[in-house]
N, CA, C and O atoms as a GROMACS GRO file, in nm:
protein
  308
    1UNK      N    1   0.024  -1.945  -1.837
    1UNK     CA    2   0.121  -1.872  -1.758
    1UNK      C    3   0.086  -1.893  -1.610
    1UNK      O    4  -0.026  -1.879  -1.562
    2UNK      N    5   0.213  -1.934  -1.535
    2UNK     CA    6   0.151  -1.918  -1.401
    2UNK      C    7   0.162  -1.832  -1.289
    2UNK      O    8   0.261  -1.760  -1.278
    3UNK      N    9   0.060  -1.829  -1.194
    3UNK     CA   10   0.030  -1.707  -1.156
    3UNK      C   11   0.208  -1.659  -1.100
    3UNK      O   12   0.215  -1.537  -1.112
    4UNK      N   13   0.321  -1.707  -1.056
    4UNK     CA   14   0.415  -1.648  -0.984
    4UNK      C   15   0.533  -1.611  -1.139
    4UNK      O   16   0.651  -1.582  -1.119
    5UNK      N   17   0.476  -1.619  -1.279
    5UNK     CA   18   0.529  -1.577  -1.386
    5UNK      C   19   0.477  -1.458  -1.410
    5UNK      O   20   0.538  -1.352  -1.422
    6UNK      N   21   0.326  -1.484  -1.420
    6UNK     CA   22   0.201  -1.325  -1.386
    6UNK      C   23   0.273  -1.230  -1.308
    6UNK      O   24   0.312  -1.127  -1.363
    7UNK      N   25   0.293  -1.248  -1.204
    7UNK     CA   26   0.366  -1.169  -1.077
    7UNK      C   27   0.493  -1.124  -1.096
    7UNK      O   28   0.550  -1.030  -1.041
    8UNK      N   29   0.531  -1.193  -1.172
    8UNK     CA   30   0.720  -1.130  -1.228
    8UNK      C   31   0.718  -1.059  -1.307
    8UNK      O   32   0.791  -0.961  -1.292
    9UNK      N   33   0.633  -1.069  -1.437
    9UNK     CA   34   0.615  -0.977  -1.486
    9UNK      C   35   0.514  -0.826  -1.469
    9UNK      O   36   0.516  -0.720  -1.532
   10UNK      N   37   0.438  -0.870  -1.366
   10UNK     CA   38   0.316  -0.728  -1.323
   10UNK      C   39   0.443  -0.660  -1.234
   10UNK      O   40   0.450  -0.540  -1.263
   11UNK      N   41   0.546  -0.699  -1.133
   11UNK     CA   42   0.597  -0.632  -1.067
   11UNK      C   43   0.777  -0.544  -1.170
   11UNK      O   44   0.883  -0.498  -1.127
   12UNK      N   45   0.723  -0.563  -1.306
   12UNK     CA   46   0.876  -0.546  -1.403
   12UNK      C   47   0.795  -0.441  -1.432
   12UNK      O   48   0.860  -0.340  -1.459
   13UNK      N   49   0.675  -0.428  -1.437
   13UNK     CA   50   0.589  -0.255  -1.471
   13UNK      C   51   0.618  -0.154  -1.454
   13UNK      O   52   0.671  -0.152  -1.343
   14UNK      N   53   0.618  -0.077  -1.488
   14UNK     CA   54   0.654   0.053  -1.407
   14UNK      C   55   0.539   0.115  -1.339
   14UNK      O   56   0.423   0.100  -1.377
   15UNK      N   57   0.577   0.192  -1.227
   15UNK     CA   58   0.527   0.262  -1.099
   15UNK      C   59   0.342   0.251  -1.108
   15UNK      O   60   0.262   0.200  -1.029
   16UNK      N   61   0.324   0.319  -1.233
   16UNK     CA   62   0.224   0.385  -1.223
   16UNK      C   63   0.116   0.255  -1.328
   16UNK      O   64   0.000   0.272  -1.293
   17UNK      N   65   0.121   0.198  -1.383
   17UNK     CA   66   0.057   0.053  -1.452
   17UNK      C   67   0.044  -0.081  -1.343
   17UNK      O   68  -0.043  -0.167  -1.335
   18UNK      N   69   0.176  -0.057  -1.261
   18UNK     CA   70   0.119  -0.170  -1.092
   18UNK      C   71   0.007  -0.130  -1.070
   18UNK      O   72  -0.100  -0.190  -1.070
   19UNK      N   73   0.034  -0.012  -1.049
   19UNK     CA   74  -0.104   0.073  -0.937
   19UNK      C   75  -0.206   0.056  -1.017
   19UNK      O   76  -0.307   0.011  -0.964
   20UNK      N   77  -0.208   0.085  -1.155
   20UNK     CA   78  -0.367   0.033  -1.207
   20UNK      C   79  -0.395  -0.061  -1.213
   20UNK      O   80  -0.515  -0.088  -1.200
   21UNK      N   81  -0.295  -0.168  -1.238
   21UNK     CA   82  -0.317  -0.316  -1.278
   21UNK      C   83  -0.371  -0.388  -1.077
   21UNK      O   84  -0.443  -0.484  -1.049
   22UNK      N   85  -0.309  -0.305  -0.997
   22UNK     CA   86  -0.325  -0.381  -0.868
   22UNK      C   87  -0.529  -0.302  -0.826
   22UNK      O   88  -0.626  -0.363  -0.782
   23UNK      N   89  -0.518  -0.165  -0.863
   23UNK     CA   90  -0.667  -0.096  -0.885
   23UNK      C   91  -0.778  -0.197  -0.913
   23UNK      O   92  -0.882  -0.225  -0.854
   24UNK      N   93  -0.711  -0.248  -1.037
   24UNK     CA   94  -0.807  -0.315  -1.121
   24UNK      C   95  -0.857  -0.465  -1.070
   24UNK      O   96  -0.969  -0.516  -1.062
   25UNK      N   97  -0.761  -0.498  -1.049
   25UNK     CA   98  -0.777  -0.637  -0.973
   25UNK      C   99  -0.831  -0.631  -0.838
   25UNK      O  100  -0.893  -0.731  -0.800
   26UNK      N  101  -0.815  -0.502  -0.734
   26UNK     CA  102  -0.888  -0.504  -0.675
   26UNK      C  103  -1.030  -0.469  -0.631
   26UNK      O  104  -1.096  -0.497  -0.532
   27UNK      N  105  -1.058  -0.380  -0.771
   27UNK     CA  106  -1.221  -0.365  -0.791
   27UNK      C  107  -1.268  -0.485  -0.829
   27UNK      O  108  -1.381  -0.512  -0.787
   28UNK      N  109  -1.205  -0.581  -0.911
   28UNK     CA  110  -1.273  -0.725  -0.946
   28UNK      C  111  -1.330  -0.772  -0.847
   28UNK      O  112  -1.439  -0.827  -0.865
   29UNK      N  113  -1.290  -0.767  -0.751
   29UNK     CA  114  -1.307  -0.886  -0.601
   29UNK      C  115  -1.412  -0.845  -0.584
   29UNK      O  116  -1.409  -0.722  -0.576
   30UNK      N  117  -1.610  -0.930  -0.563
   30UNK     CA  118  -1.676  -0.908  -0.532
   30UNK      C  119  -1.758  -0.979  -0.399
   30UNK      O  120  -1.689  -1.071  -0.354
   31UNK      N  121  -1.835  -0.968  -0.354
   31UNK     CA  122  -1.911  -1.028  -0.267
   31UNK      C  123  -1.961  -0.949  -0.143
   31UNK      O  124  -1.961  -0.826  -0.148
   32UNK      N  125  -2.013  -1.033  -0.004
   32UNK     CA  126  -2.117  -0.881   0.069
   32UNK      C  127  -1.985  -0.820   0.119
   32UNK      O  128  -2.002  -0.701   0.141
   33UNK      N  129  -1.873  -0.855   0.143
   33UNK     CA  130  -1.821  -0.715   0.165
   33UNK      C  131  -1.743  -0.591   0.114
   33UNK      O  132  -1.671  -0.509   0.170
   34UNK      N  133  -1.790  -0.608  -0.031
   34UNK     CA  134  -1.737  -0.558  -0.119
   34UNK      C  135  -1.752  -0.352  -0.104
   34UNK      O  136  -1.678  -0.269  -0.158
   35UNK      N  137  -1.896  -0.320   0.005
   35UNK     CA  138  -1.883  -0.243   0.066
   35UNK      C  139  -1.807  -0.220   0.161
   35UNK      O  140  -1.788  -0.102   0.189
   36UNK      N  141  -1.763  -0.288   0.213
   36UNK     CA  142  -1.663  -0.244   0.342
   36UNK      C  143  -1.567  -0.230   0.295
   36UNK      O  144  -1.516  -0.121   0.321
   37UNK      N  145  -1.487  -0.322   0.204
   37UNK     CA  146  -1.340  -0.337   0.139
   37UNK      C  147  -1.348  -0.161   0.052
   37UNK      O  148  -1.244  -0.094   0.053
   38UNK      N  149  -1.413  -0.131   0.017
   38UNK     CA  150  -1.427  -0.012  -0.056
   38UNK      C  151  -1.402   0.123   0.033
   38UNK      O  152  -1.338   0.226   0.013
   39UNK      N  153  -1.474   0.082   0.129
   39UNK     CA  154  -1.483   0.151   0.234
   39UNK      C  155  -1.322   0.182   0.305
   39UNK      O  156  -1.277   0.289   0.346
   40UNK      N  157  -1.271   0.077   0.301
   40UNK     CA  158  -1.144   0.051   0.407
   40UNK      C  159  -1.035   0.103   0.278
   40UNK      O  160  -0.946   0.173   0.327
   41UNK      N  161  -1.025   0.092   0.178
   41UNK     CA  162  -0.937   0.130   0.063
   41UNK      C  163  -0.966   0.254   0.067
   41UNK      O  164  -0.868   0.320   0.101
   42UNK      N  165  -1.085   0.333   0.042
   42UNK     CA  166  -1.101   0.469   0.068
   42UNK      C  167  -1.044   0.551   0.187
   42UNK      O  168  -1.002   0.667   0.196
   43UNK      N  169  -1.056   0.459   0.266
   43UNK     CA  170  -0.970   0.524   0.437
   43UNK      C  171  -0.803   0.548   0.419
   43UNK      O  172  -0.724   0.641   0.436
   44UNK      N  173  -0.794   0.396   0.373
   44UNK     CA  174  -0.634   0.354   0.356
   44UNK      C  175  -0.584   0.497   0.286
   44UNK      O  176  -0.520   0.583   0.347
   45UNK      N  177  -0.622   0.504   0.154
   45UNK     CA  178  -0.610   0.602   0.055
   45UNK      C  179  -0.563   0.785   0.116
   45UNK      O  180  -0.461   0.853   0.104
   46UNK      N  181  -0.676   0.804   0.170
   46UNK     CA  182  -0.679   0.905   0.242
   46UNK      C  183  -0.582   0.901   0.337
   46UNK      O  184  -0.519   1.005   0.322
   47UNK      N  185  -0.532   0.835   0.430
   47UNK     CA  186  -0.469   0.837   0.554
   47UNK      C  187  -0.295   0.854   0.444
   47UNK      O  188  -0.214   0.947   0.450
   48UNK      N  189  -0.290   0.736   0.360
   48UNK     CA  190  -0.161   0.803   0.296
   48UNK      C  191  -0.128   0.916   0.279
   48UNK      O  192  -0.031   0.965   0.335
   49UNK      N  193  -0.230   0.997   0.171
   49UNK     CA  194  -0.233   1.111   0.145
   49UNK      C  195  -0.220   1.213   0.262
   49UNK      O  196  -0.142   1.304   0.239
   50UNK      N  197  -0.280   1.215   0.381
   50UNK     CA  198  -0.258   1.293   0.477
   50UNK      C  199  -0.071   1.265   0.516
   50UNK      O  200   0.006   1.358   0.541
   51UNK      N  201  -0.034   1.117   0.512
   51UNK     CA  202   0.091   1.137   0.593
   51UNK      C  203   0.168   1.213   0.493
   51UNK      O  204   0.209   1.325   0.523
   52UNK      N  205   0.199   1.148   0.340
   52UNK     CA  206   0.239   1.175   0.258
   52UNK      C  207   0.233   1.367   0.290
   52UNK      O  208   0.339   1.424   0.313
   53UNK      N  209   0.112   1.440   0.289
   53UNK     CA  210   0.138   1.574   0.330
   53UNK      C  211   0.198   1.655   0.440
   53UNK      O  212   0.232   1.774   0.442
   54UNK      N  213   0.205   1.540   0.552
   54UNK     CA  214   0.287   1.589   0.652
   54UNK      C  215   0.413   1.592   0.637
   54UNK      O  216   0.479   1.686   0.682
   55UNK      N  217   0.484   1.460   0.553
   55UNK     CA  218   0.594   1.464   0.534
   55UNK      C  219   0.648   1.542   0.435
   55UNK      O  220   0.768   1.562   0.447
   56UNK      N  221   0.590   1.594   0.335
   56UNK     CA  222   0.604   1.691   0.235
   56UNK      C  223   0.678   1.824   0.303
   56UNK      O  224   0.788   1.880   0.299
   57UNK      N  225   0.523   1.840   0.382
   57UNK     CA  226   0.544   1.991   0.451
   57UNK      C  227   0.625   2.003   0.580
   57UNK      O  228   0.614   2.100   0.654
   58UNK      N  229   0.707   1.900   0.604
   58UNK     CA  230   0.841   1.898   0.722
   58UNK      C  231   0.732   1.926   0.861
   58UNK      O  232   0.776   1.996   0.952
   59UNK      N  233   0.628   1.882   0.870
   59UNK     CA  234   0.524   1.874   1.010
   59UNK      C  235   0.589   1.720   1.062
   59UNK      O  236   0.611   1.709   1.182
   60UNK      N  237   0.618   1.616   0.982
   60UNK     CA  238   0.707   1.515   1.048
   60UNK      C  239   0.803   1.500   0.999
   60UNK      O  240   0.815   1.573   0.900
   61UNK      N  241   0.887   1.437   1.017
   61UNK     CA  242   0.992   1.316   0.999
   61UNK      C  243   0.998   1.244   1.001
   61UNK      O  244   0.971   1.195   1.110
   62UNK      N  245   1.042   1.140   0.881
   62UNK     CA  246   1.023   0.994   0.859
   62UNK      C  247   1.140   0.990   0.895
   62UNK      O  248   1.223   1.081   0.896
   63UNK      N  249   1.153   0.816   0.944
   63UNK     CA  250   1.211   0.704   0.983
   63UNK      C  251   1.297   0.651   0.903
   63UNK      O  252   1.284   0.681   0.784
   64UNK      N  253   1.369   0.592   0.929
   64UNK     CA  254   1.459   0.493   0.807
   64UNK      C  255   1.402   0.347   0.827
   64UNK      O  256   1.342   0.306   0.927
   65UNK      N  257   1.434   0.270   0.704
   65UNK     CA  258   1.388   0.120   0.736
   65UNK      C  259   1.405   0.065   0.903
   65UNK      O  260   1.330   0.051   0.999
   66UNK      N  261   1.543   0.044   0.874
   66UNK     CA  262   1.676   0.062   1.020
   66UNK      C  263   1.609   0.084   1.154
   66UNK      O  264   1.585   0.002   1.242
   67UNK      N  265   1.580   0.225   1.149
   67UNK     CA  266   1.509   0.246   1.269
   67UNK      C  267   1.376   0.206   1.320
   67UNK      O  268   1.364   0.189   1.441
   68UNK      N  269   1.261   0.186   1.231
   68UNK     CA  270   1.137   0.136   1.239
   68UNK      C  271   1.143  -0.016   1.276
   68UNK      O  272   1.047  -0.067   1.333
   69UNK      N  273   1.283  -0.110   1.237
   69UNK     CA  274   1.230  -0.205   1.245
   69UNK      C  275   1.339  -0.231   1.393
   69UNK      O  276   1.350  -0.342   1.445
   70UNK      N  277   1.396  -0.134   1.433
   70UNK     CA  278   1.490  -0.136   1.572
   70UNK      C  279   1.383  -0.105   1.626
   70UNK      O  280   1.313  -0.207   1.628
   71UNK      N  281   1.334  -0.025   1.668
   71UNK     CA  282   1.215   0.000   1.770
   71UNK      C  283   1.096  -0.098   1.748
   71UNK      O  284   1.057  -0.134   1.859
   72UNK      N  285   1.005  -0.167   1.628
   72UNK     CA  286   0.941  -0.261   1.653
   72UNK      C  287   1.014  -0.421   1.713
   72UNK      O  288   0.947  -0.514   1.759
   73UNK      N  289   1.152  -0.419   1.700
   73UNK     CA  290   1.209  -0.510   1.795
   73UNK      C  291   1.201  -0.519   1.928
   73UNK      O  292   1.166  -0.616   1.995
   74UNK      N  293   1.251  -0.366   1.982
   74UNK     CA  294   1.274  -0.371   2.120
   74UNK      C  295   1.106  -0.310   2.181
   74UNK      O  296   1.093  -0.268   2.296
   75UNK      N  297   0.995  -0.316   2.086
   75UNK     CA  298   0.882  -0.289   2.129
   75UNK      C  299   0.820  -0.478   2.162
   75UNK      O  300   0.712  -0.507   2.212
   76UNK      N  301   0.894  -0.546   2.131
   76UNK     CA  302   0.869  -0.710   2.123
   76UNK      C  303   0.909  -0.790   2.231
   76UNK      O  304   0.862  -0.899   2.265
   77UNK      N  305   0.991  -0.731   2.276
   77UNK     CA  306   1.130  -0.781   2.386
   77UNK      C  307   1.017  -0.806   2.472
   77UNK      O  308   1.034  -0.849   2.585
   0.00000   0.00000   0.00000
């Protein structure tokens, strides 16, 4: 199977089997910075979870696609 057949079918998964299957594959990856990468996924992780709670609890307001990618335009100009 090749890997962009792999990929058609890992992304036909549902929600929650990506996330383990992408988990899993990324605990595989070893070598010396296998502390830092751990490190930086642990951050990543957390920082979602914080926005994810802001936006829950109406402390922000999200963006639309639309708008995020209008303002990283005219942030380019």
């Amino acid at each position: 199977m090749s890997t962009k057949e792999l990929t058609q079918e890992a992304m036909a998964l549902p929600l929650a089997e990506r996330v383990a299957l992408a988990q899993s594959l990324w605990q595989s990856i070893e070598g010396p910075t296998a502390g830092k990468v751990a490190d930086e996924v642990k951050w990543a992780v957390e920082e979602a979870t914080r926005r994810d709670a802001e936006l829950s609890s109406g402390k922000v307001i999200g963006r639309t696609h639309e708008q995020v990618m209008r303002a990283a335009r005219k942030a380019i100009e």
